[in-house]
N, C-alpha and C positions, 0 to 999 in steps of 0.2 A: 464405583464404576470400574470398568476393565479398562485398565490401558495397556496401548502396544507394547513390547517388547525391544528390549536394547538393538536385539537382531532385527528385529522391523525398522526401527528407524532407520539403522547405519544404512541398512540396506535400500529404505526409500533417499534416502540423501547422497547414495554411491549412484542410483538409477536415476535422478536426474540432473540437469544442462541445462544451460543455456541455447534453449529450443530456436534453431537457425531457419528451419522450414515444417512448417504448420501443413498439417490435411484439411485443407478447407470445406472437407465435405465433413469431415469429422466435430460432434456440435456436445458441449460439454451438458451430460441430463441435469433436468432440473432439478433434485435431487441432490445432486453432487455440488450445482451450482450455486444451491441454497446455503450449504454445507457452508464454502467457499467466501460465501457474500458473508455471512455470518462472523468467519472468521476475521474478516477486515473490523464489522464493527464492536467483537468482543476487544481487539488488542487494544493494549495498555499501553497510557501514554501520563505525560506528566502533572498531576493534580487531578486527573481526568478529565482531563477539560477539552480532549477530543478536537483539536485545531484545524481541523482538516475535512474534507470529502473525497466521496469516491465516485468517481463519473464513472460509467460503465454502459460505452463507445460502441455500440450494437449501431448506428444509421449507417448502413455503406457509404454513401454519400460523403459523409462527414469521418471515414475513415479513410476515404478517396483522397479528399482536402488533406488529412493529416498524413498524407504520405509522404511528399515532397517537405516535409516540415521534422521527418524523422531520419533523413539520413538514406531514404527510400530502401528500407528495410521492410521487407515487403509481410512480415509478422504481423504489423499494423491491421490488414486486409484479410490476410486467411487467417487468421487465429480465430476462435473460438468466442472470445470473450474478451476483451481490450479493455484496462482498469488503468486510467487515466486518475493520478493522486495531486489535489493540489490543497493548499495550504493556507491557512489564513496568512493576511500579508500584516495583521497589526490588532493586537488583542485589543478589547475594549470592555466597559463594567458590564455591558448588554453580555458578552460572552461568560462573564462568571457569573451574572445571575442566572442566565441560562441555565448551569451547569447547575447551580445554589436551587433555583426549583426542581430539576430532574432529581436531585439528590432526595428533597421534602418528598417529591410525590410518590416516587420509587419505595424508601423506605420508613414511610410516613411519620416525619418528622418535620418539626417547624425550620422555616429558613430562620428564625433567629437563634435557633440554638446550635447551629453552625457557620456564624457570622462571622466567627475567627479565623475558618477556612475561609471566607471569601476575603477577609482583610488581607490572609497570609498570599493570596492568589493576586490581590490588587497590588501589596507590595511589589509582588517580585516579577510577573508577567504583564502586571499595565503599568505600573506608574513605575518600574526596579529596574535594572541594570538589562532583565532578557527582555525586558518590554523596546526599547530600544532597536533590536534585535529581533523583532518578534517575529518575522517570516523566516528565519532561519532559524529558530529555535519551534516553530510551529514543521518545517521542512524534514527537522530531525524524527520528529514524531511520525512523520507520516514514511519515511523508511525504515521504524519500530513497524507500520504498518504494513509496507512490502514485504521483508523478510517473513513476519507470521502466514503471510499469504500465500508467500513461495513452500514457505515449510510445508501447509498444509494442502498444498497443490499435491506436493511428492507424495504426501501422506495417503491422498485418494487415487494416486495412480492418475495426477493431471500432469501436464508440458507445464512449463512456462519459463516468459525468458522479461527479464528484467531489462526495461530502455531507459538510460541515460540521453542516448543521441537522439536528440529530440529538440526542436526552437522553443524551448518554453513560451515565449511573447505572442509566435504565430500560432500556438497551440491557445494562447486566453482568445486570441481573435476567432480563430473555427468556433470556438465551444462555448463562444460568448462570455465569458470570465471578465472583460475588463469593466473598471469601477463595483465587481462586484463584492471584493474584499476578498476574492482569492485569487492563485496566481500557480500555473502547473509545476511540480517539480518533477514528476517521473513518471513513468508508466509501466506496465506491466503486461503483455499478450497470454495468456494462455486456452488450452486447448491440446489438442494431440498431435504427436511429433509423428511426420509423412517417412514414409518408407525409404524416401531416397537421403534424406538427408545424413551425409557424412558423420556428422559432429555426435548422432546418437550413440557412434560405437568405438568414440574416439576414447582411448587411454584417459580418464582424468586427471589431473598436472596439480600437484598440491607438495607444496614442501613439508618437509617431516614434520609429525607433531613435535617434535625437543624443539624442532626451531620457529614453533608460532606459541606452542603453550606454556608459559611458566611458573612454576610453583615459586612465589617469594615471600 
């Protein structure tokens, strides 16, 4: 396969931000969006066992609701595409057999001949120390998920802006999540960046590489 170039990247990751104002007329092809969607469910996460969903927030209505719930950051509304990530809130054996058949049917093999991997999964994320833990350890996974999404937003020449500011609680209530055994952690608007907005052609602010990378 051909891949980008060190100058391509630097260059997609120097051109984009944290997209402040969205062109609402502006609608990401399908195509690109496919691209996109893809990239969420190829990222890599811990055992693979994929803890997480991706809602993707197209009803106006329901990004009406989610306004007042985000800080009224109005990305919400005009963006493109709205990728609402939440999390399992508590692993359970259903989820690693889950994973134990995807495995068998994928790469046709018996689930008993990888029952070691489910044992090793039931120790340590149901019955072990992150099972305990398990929406915050399932939480983590899903901003492994953010970041590859963002990456590959810059990568096609997409916006996008990362939401923390968000009510996680009144976000399960819109989107229907409670009792459902997930629970929102973040969100993500993208889409293309409006012509007025400041922040596109603002200086980037980043401290020296010597003082964030180090060789030890």
């Amino acid at each position: 396969m051909n891949h980008i170039t060190t100058r391509q990247v630097l260059a997609a990751q120097s051109w984009r931000y944290a997209t402040k104002v969205f062109d609402a007329t502006k609608k990401i092809p399908a195509d690109v969006w496919h691209a996109l969607e893809q990239s969420l469910v190829l990222t890599p996460t811990s055992y693979g066992l994929m803890p997480y969903r991706f809602l993707i927030v197209q009803d106006a209505a329901k990004r009406t609701a989610l306004l007042p719930h985000s800080w009224g950051q109005n990305q919400v509304v005009d963006c493109s595409h709205y990728v609402v990530f939440i999390a399992r809130t508590e692993m359970k054996e259903a989820d690693v057999d889950k994973l134990i058949s995807r495995i068998s049917q994928v790469r046709g093999i018996t689930p008993d001949s990888i029952k070691f991997y489910k044992d090793m999964m039931m120790k340590d994320v149901v019955n072990g120390p992150r099972g305990k833990t398990a929406h915050e350890w399932a939480a983590r996974q899903a901003y492994i998920a953010l970041g590859n999404f963002m990456t590959c937003c810059a990568a096609l020449g997409v916006d996008a802006c990362p939401m923390e500011g968000l009510v996680p609680t009144e976000y399960d209530k819109i989107l229907g999540l409670e009792g459902s055994g997930y629970k929102t952690v973040v969100a993500c608007a993208a889409g293309y960046r409006a012509d007025g907005d400041k922040y596109a052609t603002a200086a980037k602010v980043r401290y020296e590489t010597k003082d964030l990378v180090q060789v030890v």
